[in-house]
C-alpha positions in Angstrom: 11.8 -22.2 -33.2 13.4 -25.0 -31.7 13.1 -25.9 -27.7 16.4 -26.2 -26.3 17.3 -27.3 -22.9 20.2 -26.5 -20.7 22.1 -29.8 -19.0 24.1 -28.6 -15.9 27.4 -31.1 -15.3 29.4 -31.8 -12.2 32.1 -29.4 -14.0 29.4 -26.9 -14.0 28.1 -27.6 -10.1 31.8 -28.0 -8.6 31.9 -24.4 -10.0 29.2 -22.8 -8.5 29.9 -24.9 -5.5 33.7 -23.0 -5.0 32.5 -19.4 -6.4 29.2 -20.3 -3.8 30.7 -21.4 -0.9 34.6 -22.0 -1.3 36.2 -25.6 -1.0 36.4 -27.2 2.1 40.4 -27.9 3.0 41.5 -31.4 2.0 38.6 -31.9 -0.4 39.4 -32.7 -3.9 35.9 -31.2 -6.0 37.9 -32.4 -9.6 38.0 -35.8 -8.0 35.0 -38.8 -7.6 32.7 -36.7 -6.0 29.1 -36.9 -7.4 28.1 -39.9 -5.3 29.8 -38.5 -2.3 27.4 -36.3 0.2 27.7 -32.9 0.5 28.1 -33.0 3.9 31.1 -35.0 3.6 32.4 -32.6 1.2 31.8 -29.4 3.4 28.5 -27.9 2.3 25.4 -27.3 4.1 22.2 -26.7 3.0 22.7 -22.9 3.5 25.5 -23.6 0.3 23.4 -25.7 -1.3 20.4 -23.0 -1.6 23.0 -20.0 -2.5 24.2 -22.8 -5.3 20.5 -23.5 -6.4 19.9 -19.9 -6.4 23.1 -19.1 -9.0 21.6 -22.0 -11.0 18.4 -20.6 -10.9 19.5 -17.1 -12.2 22.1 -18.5 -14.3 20.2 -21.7 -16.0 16.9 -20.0 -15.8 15.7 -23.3 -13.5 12.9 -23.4 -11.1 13.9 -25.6 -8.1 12.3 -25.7 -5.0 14.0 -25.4 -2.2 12.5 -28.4 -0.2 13.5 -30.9 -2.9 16.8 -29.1 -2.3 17.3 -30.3 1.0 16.4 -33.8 -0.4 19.2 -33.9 -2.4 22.1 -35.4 -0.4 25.0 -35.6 -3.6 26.1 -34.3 -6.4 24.5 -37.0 -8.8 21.2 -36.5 -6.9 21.0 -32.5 -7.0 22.3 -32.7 -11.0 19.0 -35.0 -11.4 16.6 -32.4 -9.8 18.6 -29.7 -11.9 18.4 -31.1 -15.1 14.6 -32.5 -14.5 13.8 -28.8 -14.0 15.7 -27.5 -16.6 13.7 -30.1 -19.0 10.4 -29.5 -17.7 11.2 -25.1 -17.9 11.3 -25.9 -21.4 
C-alpha cells in the first residue's frame, strides 16, 4: 500500500484562515501574503490555533500548539504543516 502524504498550500491556509477567522478589512489573502506576518494580516494566535485545529481534523496533522505560536507567516506555518503532515505518514 503506498504511503501518501497530504501538502497543505497557501490556497488551502487562506481558506481556513477566512472560514476560521474571517478577513481583516483592507487585506488582500489572494495577494503576496505568505512572507507577510499574520499579525499584519489580522490574525492572532487565537485564529491561528482554531486554523491548526481545522488542519488537524481535516489533514489528519499533529501540530503542537507551541510551535504554533512560533510560526509568525504564512510560509513559516505551511513548513510546520507540511513537516507534520510528512512525518504522520
Amino acid at each position: 500500500m503506498p504511503i501518501t502524504t497530504t501538502h497543505v498550500t497557501l490556497t488551502d491556509l487562506t481558506r481556513m484562515l477566512r472560514e476560521s477567522a474571517g478577513e481583516e478589512e483592507g487585506v488582500d489573502l489572494d495577494g503576496d501574503v505568505i512572507d507577510t506576518p499574520f499579525i499584519e494580516l489580522g490574525y492572532d494566535s487565537l485564529a491561528l490555533l482554531q486554523v491548526i485545529g481545522e488542519i488537524q481534523r481535516e489533514y489528519g496533522v499533529e501540530i503542537p500548539d507551541d510551535a504554533v505560536v512560533d510560526a509568525e507567516t504564512p510560509r513559516a506555518l505551511l513548513d510546520l504543516i507540511n513537516a507534520g503532515s510528512t512525518s504522520a505518514a
